[in-house]
C-alpha positions as CSV (number, residue, x, y, z in Angstrom):
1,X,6.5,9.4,-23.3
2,X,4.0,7.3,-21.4
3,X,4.3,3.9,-22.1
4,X,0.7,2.3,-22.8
5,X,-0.4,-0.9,-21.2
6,X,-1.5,-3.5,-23.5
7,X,-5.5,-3.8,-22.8
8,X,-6.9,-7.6,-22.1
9,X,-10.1,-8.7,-22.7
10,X,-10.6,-11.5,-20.6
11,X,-13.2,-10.9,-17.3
12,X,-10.8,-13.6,-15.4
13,X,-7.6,-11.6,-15.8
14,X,-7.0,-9.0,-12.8
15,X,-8.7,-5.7,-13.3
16,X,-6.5,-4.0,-10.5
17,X,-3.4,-4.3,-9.8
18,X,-2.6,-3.3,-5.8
19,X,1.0,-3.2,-5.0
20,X,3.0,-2.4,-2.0
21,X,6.4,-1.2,-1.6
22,X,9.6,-2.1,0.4
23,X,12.4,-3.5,0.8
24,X,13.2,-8.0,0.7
25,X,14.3,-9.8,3.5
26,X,14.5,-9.6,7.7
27,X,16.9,-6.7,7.8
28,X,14.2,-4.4,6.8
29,X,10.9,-5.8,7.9
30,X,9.8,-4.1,10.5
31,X,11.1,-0.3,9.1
32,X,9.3,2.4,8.4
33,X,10.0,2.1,5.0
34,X,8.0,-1.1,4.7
35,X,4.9,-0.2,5.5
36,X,3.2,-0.7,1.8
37,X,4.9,-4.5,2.3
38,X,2.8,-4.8,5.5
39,X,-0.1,-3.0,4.4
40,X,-0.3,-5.8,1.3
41,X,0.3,-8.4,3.5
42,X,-2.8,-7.7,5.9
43,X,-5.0,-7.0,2.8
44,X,-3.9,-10.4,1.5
45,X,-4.9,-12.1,4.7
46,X,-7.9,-10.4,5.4
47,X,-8.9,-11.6,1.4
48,X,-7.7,-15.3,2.2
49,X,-5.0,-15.2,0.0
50,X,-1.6,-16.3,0.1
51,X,1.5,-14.5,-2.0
52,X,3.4,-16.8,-3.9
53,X,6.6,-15.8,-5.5
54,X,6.3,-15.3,-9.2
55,X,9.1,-13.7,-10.9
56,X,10.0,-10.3,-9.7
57,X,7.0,-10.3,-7.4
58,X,5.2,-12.0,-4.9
59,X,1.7,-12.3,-6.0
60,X,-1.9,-13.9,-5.4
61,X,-5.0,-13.0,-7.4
62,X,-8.3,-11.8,-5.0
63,X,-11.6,-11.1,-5.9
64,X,-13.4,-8.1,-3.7
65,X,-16.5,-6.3,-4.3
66,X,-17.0,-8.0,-7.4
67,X,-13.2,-6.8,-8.7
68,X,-10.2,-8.6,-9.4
69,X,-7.6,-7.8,-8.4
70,X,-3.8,-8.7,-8.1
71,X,-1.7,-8.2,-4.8
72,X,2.0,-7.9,-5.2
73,X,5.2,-7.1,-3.2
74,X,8.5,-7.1,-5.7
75,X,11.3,-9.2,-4.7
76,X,13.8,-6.5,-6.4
77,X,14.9,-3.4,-3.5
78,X,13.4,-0.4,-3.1
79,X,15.1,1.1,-6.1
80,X,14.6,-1.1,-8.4
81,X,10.5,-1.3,-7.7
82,X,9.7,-0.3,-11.3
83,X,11.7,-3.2,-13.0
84,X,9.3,-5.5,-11.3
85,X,5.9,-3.6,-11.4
86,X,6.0,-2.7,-15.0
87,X,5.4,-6.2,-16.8
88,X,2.8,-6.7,-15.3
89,X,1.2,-3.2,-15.3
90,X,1.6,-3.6,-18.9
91,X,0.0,-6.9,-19.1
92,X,-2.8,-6.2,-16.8
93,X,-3.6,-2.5,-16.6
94,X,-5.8,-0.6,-18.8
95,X,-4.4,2.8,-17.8
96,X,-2.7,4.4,-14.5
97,X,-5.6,4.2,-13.1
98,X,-5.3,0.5,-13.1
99,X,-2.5,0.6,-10.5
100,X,-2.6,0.9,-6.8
101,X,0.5,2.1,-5.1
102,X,0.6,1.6,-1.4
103,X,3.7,3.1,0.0
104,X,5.2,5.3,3.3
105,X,5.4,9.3,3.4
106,X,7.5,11.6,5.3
107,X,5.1,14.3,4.8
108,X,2.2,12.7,6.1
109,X,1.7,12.5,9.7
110,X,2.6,8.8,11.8
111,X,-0.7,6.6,11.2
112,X,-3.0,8.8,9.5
113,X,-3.8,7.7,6.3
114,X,-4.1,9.8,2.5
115,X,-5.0,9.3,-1.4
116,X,-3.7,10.8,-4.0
117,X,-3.9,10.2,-8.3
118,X,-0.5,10.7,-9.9
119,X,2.2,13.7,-8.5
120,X,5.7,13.9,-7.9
121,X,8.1,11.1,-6.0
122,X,9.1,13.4,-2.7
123,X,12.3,11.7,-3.0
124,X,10.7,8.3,-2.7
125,X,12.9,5.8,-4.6
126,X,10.3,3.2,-5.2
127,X,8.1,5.8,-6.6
128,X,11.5,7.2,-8.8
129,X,11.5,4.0,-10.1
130,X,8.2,3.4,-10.7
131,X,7.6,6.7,-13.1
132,X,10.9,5.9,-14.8
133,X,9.7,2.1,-15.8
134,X,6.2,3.1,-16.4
135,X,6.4,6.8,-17.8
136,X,3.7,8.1,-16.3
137,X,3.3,9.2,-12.6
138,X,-0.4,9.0,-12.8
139,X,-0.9,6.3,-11.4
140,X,-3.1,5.9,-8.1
141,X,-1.5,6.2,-4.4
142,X,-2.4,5.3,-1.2
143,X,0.4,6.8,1.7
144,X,0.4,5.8,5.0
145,X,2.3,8.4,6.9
146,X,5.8,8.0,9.1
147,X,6.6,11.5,10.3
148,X,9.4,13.6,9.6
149,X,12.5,12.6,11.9
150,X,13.9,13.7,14.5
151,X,16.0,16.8,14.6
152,X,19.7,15.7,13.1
153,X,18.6,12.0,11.9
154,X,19.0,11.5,8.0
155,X,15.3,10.7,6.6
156,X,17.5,8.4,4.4
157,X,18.3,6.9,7.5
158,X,15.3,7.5,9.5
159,X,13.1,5.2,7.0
160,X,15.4,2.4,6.9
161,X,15.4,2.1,11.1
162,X,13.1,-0.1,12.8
163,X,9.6,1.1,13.7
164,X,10.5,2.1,17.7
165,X,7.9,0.1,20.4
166,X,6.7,3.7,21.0
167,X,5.4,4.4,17.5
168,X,4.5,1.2,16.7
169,X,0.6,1.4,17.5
170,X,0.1,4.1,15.1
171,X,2.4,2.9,12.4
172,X,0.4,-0.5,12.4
173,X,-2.7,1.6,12.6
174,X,-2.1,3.4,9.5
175,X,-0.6,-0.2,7.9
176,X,-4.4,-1.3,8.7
177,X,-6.1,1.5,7.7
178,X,-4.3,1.5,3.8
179,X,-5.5,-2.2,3.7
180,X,-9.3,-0.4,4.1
181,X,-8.7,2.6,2.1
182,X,-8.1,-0.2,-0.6
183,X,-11.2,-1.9,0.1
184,X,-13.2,1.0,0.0
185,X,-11.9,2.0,-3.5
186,X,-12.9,-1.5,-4.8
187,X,-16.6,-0.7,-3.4
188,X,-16.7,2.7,-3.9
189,X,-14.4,4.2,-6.6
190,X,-11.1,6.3,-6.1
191,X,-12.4,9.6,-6.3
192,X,-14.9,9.0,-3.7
193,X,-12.6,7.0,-1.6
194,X,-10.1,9.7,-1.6
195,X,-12.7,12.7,-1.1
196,X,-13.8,10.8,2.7
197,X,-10.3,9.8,3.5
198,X,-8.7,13.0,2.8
199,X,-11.4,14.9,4.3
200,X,-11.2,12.6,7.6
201,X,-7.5,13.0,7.5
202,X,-7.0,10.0,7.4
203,X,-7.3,8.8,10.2
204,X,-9.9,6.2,11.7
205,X,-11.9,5.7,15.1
206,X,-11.3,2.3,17.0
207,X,-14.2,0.2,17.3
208,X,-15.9,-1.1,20.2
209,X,-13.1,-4.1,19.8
210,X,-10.2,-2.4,19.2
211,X,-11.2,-2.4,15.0
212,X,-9.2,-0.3,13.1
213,X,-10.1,-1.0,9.9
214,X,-13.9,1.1,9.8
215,X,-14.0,3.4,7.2
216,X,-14.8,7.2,7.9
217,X,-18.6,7.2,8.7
218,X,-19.1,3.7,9.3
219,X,-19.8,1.8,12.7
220,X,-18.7,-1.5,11.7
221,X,-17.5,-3.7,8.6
222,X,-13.5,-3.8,9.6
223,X,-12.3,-6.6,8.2
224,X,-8.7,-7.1,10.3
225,X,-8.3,-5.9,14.4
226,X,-5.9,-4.2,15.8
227,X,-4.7,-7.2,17.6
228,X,-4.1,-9.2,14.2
229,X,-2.0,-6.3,12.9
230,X,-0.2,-7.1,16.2
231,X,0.1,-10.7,15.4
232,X,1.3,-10.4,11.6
233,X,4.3,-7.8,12.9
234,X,5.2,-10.3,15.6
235,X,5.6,-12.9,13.2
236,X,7.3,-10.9,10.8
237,X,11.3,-11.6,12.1
């Protein structure tokens, strides 16, 4: 049984809740499997926001578009995502479509970009997690995508390696482009959002100054360069 989130009435409480997953600490950092981690900390800078650890999550409040919304990373592993998600889905959200779930996908290829409402896990344990604690698996996704492995390597091992330098442009390409995909769903819906994305493949041309963040269609109105998304991974040790 779904478990209902308590509705709030207040216009200064977070409409939106936009949370990426991964994995705590410098072990896993700069692994594929962190890439919703990343794409939440790029959004949160590009917003002018600062996380501040809150519980179970890491969390700063941003308005966008005229909607509020909350940014979160939990503190708990992979695994244990749900624990930490659902209080505050339950406090916040007015349905699954009040969530935001920003995470990596085997199945999609390095870089590109892809939206999807509700589904299964594809072995994803954040995403086990999350439908166990919140009882519903309609909740929205954004995926960057990491490629199958190689032939032979574990994909339980695969998502838990470091990023290699040769991958690394498109991985922090498609870590950009979730942080717009998420911007262009606060100004233009998730349906419409997802129809352009997924149509474009999503993936995103580079602007005349190396912007990654245009969406499909657009000519300009990136909001964070290629060479930030640089900067914020070289920091990240």
């Amino acid at each position: 049984m779904s478990r209902s989130p308590r509705k709030r009435r207040s216009n200064s409480r977070p409409k939106l809740l936009v949370v990426g997953l991964g994995n705590p600490g410098r072990r896993y950092g700069r692994t594929f499997h962190n890439a919703g981690f990343s794409a939440v900390d790029l959004l949160a800078r590009s917003l002018g926001i600062r996380l501040v650890a809150e519980g179970e999550l890491e969390r700063g409040v941003a308005n966008a578009f005229g909607v509020t919304i909350l940014l979160a990373r939990p503190r708990t592993f992979m695994n244990c995502s749900g624990l930490a998600v659902a209080p505050v889905y339950r406090d916040y959200a007015e349905s699954p479509d009040g969530l935001i779930v920003i995470h990596d996908d085997l199945d999609i290829p390095l870089g590109q970009v892809r939206l999807k409402r509700g589904g299964g896990t594809g072995g994803h344990n954040g995403l086990r997690s999350l439908l166990a604690e919140l009882g519903t698996p309609a909740f929205l996704r954004v995926r960057i995508g990491i490629g199958r492995p190689p032939e032979g390597v574990d994909p339980a091992d695969f998502v838990l390696s470091p990023v290699p330098e040769e991958a690394r442009d498109h991985f922090l390409g498609g870590v950009a482009s979730a942080g717009d995909a998420v911007r262009e769903i606060l100004r233009d819906g998730f349906d419409k959002a997802m129809t352009r994305w997924n149509a474009h493949k999503g993936t995103l041309p580079e602007g005349p100054e190396g912007n990654i963040l245009l969406a499909p269609g657009e000519k300009t109105g990136g909001s964070i360069s290629r060479k930030e998304a640089r900067k914020d991974d070289a920091e990240e040790v």
